[in-house]
N, C-alpha and C positions, 0 to 999 in steps of 0.2 A: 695515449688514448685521445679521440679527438670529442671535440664537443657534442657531437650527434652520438656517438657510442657512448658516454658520459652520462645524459640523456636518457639513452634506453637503459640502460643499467641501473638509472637512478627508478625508471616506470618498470620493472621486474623487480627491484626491493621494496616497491611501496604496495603494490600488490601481491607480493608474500606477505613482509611484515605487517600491512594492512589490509588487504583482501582476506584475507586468510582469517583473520580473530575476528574481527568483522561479522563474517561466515558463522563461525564455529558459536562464538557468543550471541549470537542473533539467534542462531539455534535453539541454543541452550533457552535465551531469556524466554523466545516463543512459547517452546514445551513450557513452563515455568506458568506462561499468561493463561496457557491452556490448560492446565491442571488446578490452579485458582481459580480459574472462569466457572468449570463444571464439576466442583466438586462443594466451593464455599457457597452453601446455602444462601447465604448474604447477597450473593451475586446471580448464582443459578436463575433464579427465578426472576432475571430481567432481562428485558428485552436486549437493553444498552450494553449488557454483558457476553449477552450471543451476539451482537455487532462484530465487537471486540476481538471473540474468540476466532472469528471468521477471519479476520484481520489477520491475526495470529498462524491461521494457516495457511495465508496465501503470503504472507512472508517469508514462511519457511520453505515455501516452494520456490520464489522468488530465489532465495540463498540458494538452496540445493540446487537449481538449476540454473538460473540467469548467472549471478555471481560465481558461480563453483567455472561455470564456461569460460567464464571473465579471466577468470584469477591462473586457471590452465594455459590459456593462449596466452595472455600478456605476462602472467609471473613465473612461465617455468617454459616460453616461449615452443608450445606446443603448436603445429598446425592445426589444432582440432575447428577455429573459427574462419581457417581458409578454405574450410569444406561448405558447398553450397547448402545443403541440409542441416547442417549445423548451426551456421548464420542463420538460417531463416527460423526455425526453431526455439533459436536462443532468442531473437529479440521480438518473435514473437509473444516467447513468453515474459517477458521482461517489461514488456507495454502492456498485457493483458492481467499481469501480476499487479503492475507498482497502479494502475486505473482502477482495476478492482480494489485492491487496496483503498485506496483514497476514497470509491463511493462509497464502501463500507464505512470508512471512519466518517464520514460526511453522515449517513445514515443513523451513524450513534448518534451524532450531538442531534441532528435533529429530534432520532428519538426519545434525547434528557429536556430537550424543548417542550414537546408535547407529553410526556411523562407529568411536568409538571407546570402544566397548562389545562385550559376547560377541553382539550382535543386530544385527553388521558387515553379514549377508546381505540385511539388508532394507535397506541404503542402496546403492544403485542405481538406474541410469540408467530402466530400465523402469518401476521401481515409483515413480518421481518422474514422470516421463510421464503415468502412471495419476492419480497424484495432483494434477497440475495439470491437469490436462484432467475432470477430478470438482467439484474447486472451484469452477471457473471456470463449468462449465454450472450448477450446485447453485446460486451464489449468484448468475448471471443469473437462475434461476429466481426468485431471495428477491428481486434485487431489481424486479421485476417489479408490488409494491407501490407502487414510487412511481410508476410508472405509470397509475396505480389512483388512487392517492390524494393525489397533488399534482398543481398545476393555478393557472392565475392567473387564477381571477374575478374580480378586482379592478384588474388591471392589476400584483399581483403575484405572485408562485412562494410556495405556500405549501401546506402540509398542509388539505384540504378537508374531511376527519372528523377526530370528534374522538375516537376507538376507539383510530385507530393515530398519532394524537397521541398519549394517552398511549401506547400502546405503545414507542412511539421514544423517550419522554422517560424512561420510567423502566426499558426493557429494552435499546433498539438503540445508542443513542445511549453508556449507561454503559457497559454491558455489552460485548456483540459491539464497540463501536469502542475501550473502554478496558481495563475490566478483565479479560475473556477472552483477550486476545495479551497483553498485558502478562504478566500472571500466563503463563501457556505460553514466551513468549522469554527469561524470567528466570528460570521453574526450568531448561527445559533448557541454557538458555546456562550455569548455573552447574553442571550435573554433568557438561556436556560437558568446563568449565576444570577439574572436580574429575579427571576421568577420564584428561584431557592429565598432570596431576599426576602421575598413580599412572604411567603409560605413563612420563612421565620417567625415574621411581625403579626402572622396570624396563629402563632406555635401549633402547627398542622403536623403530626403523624413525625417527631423528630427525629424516629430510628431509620425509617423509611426516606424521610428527607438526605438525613446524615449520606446515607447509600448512595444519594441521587448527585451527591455534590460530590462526593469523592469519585464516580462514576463521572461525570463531568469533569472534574481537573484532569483526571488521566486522558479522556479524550480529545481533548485540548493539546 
């Protein structure tokens, strides 16, 4: 067997053995987050908690379809991603998933910011509503590019200009999927803990705080 067969054989057990549990427990934990989120009273009744649950569903979309595509072509070396519909499908949903994703989670910690800050009026059931339902059409719309611009003429799924190649390589790719949430879930995750601090030192509402910090670790 030569080193290039070696190779792929090694990328078809790592996406059974790993794609596949991956999948299946990402599942599971979601349904899990989702049943905690709206059923414990504790939680129900926050904003931070509907961020979360939202999260939870677009993961699971994410797995059932982005990943489930993945793990069929690469781990059981189906053609289903050398079909032009398919590629474009899958990685549309896959950028529209893991970006939704993130400004949701972005939108919790902001939310545990102003939860408990003097700008409490804007963390709210409606104006979270609003705001999930903005992202979600916004960045169907963005990602409406890979539709546009990847394709498998080759018999593979790959970027067909080379415009928004670079573009993805040096804006979408760092930026929007690394540095932009990152930087956003780490300043406000950290003056949301700063903010629980002072609320401490002032013993303000400590069942309701208690909520607010453990709501903030997990988003984090």
């Amino acid at each position: 067997m030569s080193t290039q067969d070696r190779l792929i054989s090694a990328t078809r057990q790592v996406h059974i053995y790993f794609g596949l549990p991956v999948m299946i427990l990402g599942v599971i934990g979601g349904v899990f987050n989702i049943i905690i989120f709206t059923t414990l009273k504790t939680f129900r009744e926050t904003t931070c908690a509907f961020y979360l649950t939202a999260v939870s569903v677009v993961n699971i979309i994410q797995l059932l379809i982005a990943l489930f595509v993945r793990v069929l072509s690469e781990g059981f070396s189906t053609d289903i991603r050398r079909t032009s519909w398919v590629c474009k499908i899958q990685i549309y949903m896959a950028v529209w998933c893991f970006l939704v994703s993130m400004t949701y989670v972005c939108l919790a910690t902001i939310d545990q910011f102003l939860s408990m800050s003097h700008y409490r009026r804007l963390s709210n059931l409606r104006f979270a509503r609003r705001c999930i339902f903005i992202a979600g059409i916004f960045w169907g719309l963005y990602s409406t590019c890979s539709l546009i611009y990847w394709d498998a003429p080759l018999g593979i799924c790959m970027i067909i200009n080379s415009n928004f190649a670079m573009y993805a390589t040096r804006f979408q790719y760092p930026i929007l999927y690394g540095v932009l949430p990152l930087t956003t879930m780490t300043t406000f995750s950290l003056l949301a803990f700063y903010n629980a601090r002072t609320l401490i030192s002032r013993q303000i509402n400590i069942i309701r705080l208690s909520r607010d910090r453990q709501l903030t670790a997990m988003t984090l």
